[in-house]
C-alpha positions as CSV (number, residue, x, y, z in Angstrom):
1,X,197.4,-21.9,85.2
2,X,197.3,-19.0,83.1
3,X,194.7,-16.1,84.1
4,X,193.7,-13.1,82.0
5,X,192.5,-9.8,83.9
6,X,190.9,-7.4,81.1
7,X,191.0,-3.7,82.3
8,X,190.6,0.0,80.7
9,X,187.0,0.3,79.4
10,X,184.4,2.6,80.0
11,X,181.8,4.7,78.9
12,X,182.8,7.3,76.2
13,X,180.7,9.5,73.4
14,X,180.9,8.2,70.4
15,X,184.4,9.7,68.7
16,X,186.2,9.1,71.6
17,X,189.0,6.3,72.8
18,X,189.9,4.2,75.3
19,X,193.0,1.7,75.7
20,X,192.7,-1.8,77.4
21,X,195.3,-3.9,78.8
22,X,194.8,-7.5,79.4
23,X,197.2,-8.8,81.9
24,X,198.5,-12.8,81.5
25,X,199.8,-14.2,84.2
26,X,202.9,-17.4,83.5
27,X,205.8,-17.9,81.4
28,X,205.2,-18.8,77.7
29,X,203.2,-14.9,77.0
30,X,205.7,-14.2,75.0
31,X,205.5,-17.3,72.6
32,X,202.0,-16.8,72.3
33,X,200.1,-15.1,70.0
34,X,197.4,-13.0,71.3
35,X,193.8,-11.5,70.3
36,X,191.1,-9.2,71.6
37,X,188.0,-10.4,70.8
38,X,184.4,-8.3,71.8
39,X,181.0,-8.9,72.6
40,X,177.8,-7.4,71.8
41,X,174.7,-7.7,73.9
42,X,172.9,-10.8,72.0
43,X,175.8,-11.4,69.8
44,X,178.4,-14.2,69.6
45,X,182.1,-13.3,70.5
46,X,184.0,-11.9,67.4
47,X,187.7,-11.5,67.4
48,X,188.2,-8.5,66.2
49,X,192.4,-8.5,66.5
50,X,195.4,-10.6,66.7
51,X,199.3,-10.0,67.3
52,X,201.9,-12.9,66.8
53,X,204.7,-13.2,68.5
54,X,206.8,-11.5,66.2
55,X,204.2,-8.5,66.7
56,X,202.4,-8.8,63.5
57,X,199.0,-7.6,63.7
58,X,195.7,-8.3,61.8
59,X,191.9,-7.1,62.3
60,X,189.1,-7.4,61.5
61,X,187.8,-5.0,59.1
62,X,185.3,-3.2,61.0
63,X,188.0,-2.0,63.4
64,X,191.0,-1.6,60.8
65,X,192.5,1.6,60.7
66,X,190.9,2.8,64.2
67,X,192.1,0.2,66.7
68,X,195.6,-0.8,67.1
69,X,196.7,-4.0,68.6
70,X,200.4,-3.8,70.7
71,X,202.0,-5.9,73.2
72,X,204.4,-5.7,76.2
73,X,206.5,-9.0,76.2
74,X,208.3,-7.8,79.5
75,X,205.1,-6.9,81.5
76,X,203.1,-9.8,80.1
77,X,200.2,-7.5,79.0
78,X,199.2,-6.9,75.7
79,X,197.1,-3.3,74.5
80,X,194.2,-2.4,72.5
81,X,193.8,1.4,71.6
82,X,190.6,2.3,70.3
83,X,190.0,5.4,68.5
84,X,187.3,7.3,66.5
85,X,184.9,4.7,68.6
86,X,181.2,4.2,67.3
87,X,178.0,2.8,69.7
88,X,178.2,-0.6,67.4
89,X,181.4,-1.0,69.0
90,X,179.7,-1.2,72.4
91,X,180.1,-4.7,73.9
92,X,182.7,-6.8,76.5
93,X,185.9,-7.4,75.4
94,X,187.8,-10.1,76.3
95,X,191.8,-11.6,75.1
96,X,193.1,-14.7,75.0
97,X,195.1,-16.8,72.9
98,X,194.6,-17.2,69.6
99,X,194.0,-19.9,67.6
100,X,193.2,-22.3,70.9
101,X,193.3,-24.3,72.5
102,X,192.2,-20.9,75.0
103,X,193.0,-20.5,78.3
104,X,189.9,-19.6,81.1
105,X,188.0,-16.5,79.7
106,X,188.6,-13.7,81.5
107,X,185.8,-11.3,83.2
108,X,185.9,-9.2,80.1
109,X,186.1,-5.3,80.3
110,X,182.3,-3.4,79.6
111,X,183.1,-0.4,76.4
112,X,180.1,1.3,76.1
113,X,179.8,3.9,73.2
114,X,177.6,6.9,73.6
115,X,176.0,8.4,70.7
C-alpha cells in the first residue's frame, strides 16, 4: 500500500520559507502525478499545486510565483519550496495523488506563518 510521510514545516515570520518533502513509499511514484494540497484551521483542503509526470507544474493562484513544486523520481519524494510566506498561508499541508482515486492521507506537516 502506498504511504505518504509529509515533513519540513515549521513556524516561520511572515517573509520567510520553508521546503517540504513528502515521501511515497511503492513503485508506480513515478507514473503518478502528484499535488500539495493545504489546510486552514476551519477550512476545507485546497490543492494548491500539481506536477505530472513529465514534471509540469500548475498552482493555484494564490501561491503562483512564490511556491514551487519539484519532484525526485529516484528518491520517490516530491518538494514544495515556499517563499515570501504570508500568515494566510498557515495551515497543514498534506500530498497525494492527484486527480484520485487518493491514496491514505498522510499526517500532514503543521506551516505556521508569523506576522
Amino acid at each position: 500500500q502506498v504511504q505518504l510521510v509529509e515533513s519540513g514545516g515549521g513556524l516561520v515570520q511572515a517573509g520567510g520559507s520553508l521546503r517540504l518533502s513528502c515521501a511515497v513509499s511503492g513503485t508506480m511514484f513515478r507514473i503518478y502525478t502528484m499535488a500539495w494540497f493545504r489546510q486552514a484551521p476551519g477550512k476545507q483542503r485546497a490543492l494548491i499545486a500539481r506536477i505530472s509526470s513529465g514534471s509540469i507544474h500548475t498552482y493555484a493562484d494564490s501561491v503562483k510565483g512564490r511556491f514551487t513544486i519539484s519532484r525526485d523520481n529516484d528518491k520517490n519524494t516530491v518538494y514544495l519550496q515556499m517563499n515570501s510566506l504570508k500568515p494566510e498561508n498557515t495551515a497543514v499541508y498534506y500530498c497525494n495523488r492527484d486527480p484520485g482515486p487518493y491514496v491514505p492521507w498522510g499526517r500532514g506537516t503543521q506551516v505556521t506563518v508569523s506576522s
